[in-house]
C-alpha positions as CSV (number, residue, x, y, z in Angstrom):
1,X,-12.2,26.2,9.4
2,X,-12.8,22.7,8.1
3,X,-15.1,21.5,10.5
4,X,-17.3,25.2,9.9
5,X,-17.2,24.0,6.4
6,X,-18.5,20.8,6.9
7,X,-21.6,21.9,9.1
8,X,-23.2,22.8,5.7
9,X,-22.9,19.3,4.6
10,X,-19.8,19.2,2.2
11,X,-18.7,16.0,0.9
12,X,-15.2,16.8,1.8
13,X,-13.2,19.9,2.6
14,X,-9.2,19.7,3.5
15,X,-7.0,22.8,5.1
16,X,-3.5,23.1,2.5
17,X,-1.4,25.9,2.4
18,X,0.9,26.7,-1.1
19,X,4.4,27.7,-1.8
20,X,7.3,27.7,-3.8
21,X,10.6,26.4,-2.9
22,X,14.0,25.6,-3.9
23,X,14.9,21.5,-3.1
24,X,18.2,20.2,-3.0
25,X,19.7,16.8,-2.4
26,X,22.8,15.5,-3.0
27,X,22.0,14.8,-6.8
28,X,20.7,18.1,-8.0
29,X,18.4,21.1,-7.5
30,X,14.6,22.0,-8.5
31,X,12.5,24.6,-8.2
32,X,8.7,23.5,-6.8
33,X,5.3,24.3,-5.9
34,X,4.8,22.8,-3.1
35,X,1.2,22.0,-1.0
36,X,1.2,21.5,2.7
37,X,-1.6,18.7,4.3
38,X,-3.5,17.4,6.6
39,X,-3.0,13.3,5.3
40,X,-6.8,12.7,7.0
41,X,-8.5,15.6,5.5
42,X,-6.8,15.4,2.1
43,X,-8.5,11.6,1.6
44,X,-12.2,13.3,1.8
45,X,-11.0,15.6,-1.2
46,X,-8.7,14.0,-3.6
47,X,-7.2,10.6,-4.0
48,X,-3.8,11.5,-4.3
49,X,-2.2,9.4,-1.1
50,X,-4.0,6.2,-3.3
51,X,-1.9,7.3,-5.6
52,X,1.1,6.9,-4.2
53,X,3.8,4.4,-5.9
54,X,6.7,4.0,-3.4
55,X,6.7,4.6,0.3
56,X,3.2,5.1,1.9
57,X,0.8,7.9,3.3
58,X,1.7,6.3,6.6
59,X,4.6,8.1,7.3
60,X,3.3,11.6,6.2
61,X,1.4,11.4,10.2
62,X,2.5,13.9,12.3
63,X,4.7,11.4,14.4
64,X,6.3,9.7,12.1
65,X,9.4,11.6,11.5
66,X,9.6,12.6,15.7
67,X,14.0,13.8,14.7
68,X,14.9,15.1,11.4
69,X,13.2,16.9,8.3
70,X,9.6,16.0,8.1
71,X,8.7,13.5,5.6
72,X,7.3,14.6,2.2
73,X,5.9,13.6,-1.1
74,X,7.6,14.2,-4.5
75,X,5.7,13.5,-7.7
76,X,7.9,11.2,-10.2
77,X,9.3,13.9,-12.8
78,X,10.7,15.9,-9.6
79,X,12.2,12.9,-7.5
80,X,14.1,12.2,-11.0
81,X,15.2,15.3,-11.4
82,X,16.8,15.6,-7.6
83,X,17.8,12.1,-8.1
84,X,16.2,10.8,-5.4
85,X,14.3,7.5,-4.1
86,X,12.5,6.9,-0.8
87,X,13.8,7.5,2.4
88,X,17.1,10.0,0.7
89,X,16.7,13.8,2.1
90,X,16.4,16.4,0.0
91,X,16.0,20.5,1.4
């Protein structure tokens, strides 16, 4: 779908896909809206992986987290809230 999109000359186009869920960790529960990406596409339409203030886009790739939950990214207000930091698992 992307690449249909970009045949009419689009500066940038990125597949997502929304949802809610509930995230746990050891230190508490939150309630989110989560967005699912493709790391590579998402660059041509926002600059939110420049954004990023701890940890790295880098391990968002698809073979970075080969065993385990796959790696994800938590704005600030949430990550305090769960009370959690880089590299801690949260469902």
């Amino acid at each position: 779908m992307v690449a249909r999109v970009r045949a009419f000359r689009v500066a940038g186009a990125a597949t997502s896909v929304y949802g809610k869920a509930l995230l746990t960790s050891a230190g508490g529960a939150a309630a989110a809206t989560v967005k699912g990406i493709v790391p590579a596409e998402e660059r041509t339409v926002t600059d939110v992986l420049a954004k990023i203030s701890e940890g790295g886009a880098a391990s968002l790739a698809e073979d970075a987290a080969p065993e385990g939950p796959p790696p994800i990214l938590l704005g600030s207000r949430l990550a305090e809230s769960l009370n959690v930091r880089v590299g801690d698992v949260s469902r």
